[in-house]
C-alpha positions in Angstrom: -46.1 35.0 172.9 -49.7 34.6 172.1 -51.2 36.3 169.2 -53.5 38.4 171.2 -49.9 39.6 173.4 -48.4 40.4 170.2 -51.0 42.3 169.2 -51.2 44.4 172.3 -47.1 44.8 172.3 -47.7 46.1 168.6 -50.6 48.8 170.1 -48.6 49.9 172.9 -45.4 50.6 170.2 -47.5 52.6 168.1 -49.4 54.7 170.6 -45.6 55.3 172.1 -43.5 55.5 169.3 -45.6 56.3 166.8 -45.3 59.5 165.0 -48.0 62.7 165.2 -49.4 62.2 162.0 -49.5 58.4 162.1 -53.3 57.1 161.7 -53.6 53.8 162.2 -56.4 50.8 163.6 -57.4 47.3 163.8 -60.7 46.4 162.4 -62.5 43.9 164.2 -62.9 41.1 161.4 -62.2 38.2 163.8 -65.1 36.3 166.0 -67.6 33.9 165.3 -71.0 35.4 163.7 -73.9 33.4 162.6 -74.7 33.0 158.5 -77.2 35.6 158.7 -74.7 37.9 161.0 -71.8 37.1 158.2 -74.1 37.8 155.1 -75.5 40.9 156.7 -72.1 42.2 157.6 -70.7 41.7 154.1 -73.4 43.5 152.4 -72.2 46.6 154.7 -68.6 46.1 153.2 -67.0 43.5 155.5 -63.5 42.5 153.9 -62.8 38.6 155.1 -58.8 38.7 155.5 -58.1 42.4 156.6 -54.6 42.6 158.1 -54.6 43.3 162.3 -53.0 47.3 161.4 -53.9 49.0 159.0 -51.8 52.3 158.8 -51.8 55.4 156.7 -48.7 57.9 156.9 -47.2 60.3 154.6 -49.4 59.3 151.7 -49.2 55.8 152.1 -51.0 52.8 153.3 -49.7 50.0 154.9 -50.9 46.2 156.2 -49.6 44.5 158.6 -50.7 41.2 159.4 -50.2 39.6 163.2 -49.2 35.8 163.6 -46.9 34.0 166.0 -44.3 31.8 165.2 -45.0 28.9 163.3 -48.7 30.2 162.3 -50.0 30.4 158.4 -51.8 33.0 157.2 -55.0 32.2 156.1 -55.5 32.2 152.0 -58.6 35.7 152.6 -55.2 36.9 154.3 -52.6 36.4 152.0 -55.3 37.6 149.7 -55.7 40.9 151.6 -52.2 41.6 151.3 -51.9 40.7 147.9 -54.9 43.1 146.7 -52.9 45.8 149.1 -49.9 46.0 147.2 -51.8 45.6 143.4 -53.9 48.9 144.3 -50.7 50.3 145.8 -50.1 50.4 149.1 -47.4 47.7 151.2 -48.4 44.8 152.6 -46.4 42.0 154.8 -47.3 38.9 157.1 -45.2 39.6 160.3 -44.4 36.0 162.1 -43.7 37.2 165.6 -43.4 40.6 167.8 -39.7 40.9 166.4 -40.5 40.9 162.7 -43.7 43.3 163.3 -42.0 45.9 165.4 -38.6 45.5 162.2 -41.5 46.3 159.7 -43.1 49.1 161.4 -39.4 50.2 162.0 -39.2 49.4 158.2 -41.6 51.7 157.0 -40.4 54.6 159.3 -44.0 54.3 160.5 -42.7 54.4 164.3 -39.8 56.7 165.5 -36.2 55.3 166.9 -35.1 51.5 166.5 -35.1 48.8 169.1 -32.0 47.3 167.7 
């Protein structure tokens, strides 16, 4: 699977399974931009390295980065994730649609378990 197929697969769990009160999104960090584009979108608070889902549930906030198999996180990534779990919330790199779908099962973020 690509990344991009993963990612849907991970949407179409979440709007399914998903439960009521589960708020969750992907913030559109990835794509090329020109310097001034960049430096004009990090003075509006731009975060290089936000995880693909970012989910809030029961007082919590989770991060849940996206790669296939095989892929390394970038270092604003692992830096994201890192800075998630210091201020308090979780935070994990997910390599492939099984290990994303066993972390959202994980966190009780989704309801039921594929296995």
């Amino acid at each position: 699977m690509t990344e991009d197929e993963i990612h849907l697969t991970v949407c179409d769990h979440l709007r399914q399974r998903g439960h009521s009160d589960l708020l969750w999104w992907h913030t559109a960090n990835e794509g090329k931009r020109t310097p001034r584009q960049g430096a004009a979108l990090k003075l509006r608070g731009l975060l290089p390295g936000v995880s693909d889902f970012i989910c809030v549930h029961g007082g919590e906030i989770f991060a849940l980065e996206l790669k296939r198999h095989q892929k390394a996180p970038t270092e604003a990534q692992l830096e994201f994730i890192s800075r998630m779990r210091t201020a308090g919330g979780h935070g994990v790199v997910a390599q492939g649609l099984d290990q994303a779908i066993a972390c959202l099962e994980g966190w009780r973020l989704v309801r039921g378990n594929t296995i």
